[in-house]
N, C-alpha and C positions, 0 to 999 in steps of 0.2 A: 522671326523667332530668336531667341533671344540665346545665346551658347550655354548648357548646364552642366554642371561638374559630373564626372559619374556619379557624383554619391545621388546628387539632386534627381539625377535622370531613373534613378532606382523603383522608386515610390511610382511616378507615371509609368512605367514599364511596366508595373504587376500589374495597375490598373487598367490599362490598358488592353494587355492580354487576358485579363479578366474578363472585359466588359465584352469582348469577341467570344470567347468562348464559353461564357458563362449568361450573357445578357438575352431574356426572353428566352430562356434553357430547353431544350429540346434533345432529345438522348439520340438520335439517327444525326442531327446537325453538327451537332459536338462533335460524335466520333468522326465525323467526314473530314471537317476541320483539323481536328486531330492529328488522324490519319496521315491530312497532306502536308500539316508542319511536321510530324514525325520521320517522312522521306525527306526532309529537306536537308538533314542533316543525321540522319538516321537515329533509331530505335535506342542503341545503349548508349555509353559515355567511355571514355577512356580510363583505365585500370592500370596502373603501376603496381607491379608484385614484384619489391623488394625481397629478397633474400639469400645467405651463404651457403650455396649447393655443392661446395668445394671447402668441408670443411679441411682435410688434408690435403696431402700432393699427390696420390695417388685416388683418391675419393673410392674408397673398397667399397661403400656400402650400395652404388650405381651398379646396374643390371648392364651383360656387354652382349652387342648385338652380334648376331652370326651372320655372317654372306646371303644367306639363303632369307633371311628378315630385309638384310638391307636394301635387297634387291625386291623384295615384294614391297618395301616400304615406299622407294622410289617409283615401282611403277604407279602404286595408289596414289603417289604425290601428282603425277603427271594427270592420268585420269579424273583425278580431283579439280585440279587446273583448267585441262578442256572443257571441264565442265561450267567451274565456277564462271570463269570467263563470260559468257552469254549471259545469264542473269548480274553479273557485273555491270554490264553494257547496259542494261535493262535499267535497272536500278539506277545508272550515272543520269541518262536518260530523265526518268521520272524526276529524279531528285532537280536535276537541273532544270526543267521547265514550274518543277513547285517552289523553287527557289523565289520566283517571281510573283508567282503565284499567293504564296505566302504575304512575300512583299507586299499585295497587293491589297490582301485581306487586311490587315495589320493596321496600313496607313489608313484605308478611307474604311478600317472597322466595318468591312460589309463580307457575312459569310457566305460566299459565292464564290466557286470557283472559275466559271465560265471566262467573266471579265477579265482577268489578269490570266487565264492559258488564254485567248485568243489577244488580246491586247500586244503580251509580251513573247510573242512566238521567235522575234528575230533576235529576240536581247537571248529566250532560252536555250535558242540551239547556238549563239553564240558558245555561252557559257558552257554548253555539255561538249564544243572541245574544247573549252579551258580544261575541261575536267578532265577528259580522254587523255590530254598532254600529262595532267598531273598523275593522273592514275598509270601509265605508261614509266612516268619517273620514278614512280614509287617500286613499278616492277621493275626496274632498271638496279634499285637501293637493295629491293629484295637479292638479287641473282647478284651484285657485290661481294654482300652479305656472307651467302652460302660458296663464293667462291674465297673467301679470306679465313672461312669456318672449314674449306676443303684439304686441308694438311689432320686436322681433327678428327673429321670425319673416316677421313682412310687410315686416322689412330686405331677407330675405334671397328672401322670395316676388320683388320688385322687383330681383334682381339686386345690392344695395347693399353686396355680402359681408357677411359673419361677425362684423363687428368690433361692433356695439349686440347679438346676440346672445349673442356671448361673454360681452362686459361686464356684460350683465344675469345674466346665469351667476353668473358670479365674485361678485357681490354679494348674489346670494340663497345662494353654496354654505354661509357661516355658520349662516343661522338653518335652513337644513334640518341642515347636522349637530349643529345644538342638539334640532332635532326628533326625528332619527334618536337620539342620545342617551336624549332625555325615553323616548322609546319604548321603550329598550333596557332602563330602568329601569323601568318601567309593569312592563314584562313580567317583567322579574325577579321585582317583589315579586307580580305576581298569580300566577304558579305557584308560590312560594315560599310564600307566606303565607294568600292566598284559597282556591286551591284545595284546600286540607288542610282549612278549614275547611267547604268547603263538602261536602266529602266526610264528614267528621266528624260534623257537628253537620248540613245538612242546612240551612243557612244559608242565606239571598237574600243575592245577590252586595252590593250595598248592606252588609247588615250584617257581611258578614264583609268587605267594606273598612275598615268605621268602628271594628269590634271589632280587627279585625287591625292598622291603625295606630297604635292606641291603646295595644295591648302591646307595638308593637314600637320606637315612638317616645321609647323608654329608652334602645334600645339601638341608636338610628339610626344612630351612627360604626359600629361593627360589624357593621352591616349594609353596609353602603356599602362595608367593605374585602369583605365576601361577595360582593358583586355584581362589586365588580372581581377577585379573584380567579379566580368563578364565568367571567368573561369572558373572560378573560386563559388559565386552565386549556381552555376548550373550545376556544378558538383553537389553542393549542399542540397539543391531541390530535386537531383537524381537519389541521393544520400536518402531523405526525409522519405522520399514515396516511396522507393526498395522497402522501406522499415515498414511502411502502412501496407504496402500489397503483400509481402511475407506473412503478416499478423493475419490481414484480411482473408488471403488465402488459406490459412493454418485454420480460422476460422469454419470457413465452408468446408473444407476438406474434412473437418470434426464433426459437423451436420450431416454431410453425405457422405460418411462413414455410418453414423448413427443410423438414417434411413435402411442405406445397407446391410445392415448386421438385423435389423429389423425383418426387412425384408426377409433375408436368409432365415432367422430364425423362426419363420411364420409359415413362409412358401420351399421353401428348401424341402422340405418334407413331402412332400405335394405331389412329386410325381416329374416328370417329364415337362410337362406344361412349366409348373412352379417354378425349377430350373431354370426354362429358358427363362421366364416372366424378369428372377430374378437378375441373370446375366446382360438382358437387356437392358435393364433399368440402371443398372452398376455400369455400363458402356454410356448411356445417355447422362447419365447425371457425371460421369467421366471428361465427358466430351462439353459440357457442359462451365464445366471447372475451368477446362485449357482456355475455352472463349472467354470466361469473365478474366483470367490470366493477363492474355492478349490482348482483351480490351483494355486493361490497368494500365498494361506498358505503354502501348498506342497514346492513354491518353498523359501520361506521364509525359514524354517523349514529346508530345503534343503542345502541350503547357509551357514545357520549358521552350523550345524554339521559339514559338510566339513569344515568350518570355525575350529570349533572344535578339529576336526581330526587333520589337518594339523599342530595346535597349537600345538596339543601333539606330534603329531612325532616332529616336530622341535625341540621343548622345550627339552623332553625326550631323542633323537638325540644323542645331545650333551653327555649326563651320559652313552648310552647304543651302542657301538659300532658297535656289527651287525646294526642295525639300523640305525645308525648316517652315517656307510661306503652306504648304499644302498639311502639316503638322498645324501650326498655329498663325490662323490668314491673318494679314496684318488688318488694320480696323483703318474702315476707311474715314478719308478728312472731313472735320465738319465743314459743313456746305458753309460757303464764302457769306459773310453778312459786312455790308457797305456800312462805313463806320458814319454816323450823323454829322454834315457839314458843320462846321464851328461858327459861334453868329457871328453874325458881319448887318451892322443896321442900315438900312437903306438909307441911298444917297440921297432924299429930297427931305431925309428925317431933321429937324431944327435941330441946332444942335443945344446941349442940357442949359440950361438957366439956371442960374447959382442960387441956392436958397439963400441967400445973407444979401 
């Protein structure tokens, strides 16, 4: 396969995720698909919310908490915590084995999950502690965090308003979005780059970092516009759907409102029965709403990974040739044809007689 620029690998990327999840279209198939690129990188997207929450030096127009808040707040935090934790686990878990999974649907475009979670069982539990290690750093970045914001906090435990916690905000918000950054790139080149290999060849994560940088550290400006492009494209295609499922939903929400008020002004009158008939029907068509909701996300979320996916095999292809040959087989040689001996006239032949 032949290496393509990002912009080039753009155009086969959507086609590609296209053709999986949209080829021979089945609505139960789709969302399965969906579904499992959806865990592989989870449901929303990343959100930066800029803003000056400190317009003074003492910021008067912030609420200040009392002891008896702060202490209820902490213990909800912790409770929150034990809890999250277990479906955390859960979640790194799935994600990590659809990770491969994904991978697997993508390259040889077949929606089946079976073959890539039984195929890739040793590459996924690899990778869910890669994850564990990460997810464990991250709470490590957390509890930092909350201990360099802890002079703030016990400003604001004492009544002393907002303004030392603000400030210490404000001056840590750099090196965390240098964090947030670092990480955004971590992650790019480990689905981009590690996990092909580790799927491929069956690699410890170690070495298909050290082998995988090694080949790719040629072409590191190139990558770099991958990754921003990669970034920038999955924004915009989270961006574009947000805008259609909001409409789409505003939509239904105005139909089954309509139904409702119909309802109500028909049956409402009615008695006992009528009531419930109508409460019913306002709970089902309620419930109703949330699933078309969650299927939008699902499949949104869905679209873009595969989107994702496709990107990196393509992109990546090109540098890593297991990969690249199972992308686009090279075509095999024409079969050998014996070129025709050159004449040569036999030795008892007379030799030519002069016409003159």
């Amino acid at each position: 396969m032949q290496p393509l620029t990002p912009l080039d690998a753009i155009g086969p990327a959507f086609s590609r995720a296209r053709g999986l999840l949209f080829r021979d279209f089945r609505l139960g198939r789709f969302l399965k698909v969906a579904l499992v690129a959806a865990l592989t990188e989870g449901l929303g997207g990343l959100s930066f919310n800029f803003g000056n929450p400190m317009r003074g030096r003492h910021a008067p127009g912030l609420p200040t908490i009392s002891p008896e808040q702060l202490h209820v707040l902490f213990v909800v935090g912790i409770v929150a915590a034990v809890a999250i934790v277990p479906f955390s686990l859960a979640f790194l878990y799935l994600s990590s084995r659809f990770t491969f999974v994904t991978f697997d649907m993508v390259l040889i475009q077949r929606p089946v999950v079976r073959p890539g979670w039984e195929a890739f069982r040793r590459a996924g539990n690899r990778f869910f502690g890669l994850r564990i290690v990460l997810f464990l750093f991250g709470l490590c970045v957390l509890v930092l965090t909350l201990v360099l914001l802890l002079p703030g906090i016990q400003a604001v435990y004492h009544g002393a308003g907002w303004s030392r916690f603000l400030s210490t905000a404000l001056v840590l918000a750099p090196f965390y979005l240098i964090y947030l950054l670092a990480m955004l790139l971590f992650n790019c080149f480990l689905f981009t780059v590690v996990v092909p290999r580790m799927a491929l060849e069956d690699d410890s994560i170690s070495q298909s970092f050290s082998e995988g940088w090694n080949a790719l550290r040629p072409n590191l400006g190139s990558f770099l516009i991958y990754f921003l492009l990669r970034g920038a494209l999955s924004l915009a295609i989270s961006f574009v759907a947000i805008i259609a499922i909001v409409l789409g939903v505003v939509i239904v929400a105005l139909l089954i409102g309509g139904v409702i008020f119909g309802l109500y002004h028909f049956l409402w009158t009615g008695g006992f029965a009528g009531k419930a008939l109508v409460i019913a029907i306002g709970v089902l068509l309620g419930l109703l709403l949330l699933v078309i909701y969650f299927a939008a996300l699902i499949s949104v979320a869905g679209f873009r990974n595969c989107f994702r996916q496709a990107y990196a095999i393509l992109f990546y292809g090109g540098h890593y040739p297991p990969l690249g040959n199972l992308v686009d087989p090279p075509s095999a040689p024409a079969p050998f044809q014996p070129s025709p001996p050159a004449f040569d006239p036999p030795p008892d032949s007379p030799p030519p007689q002069s016409i003159w």
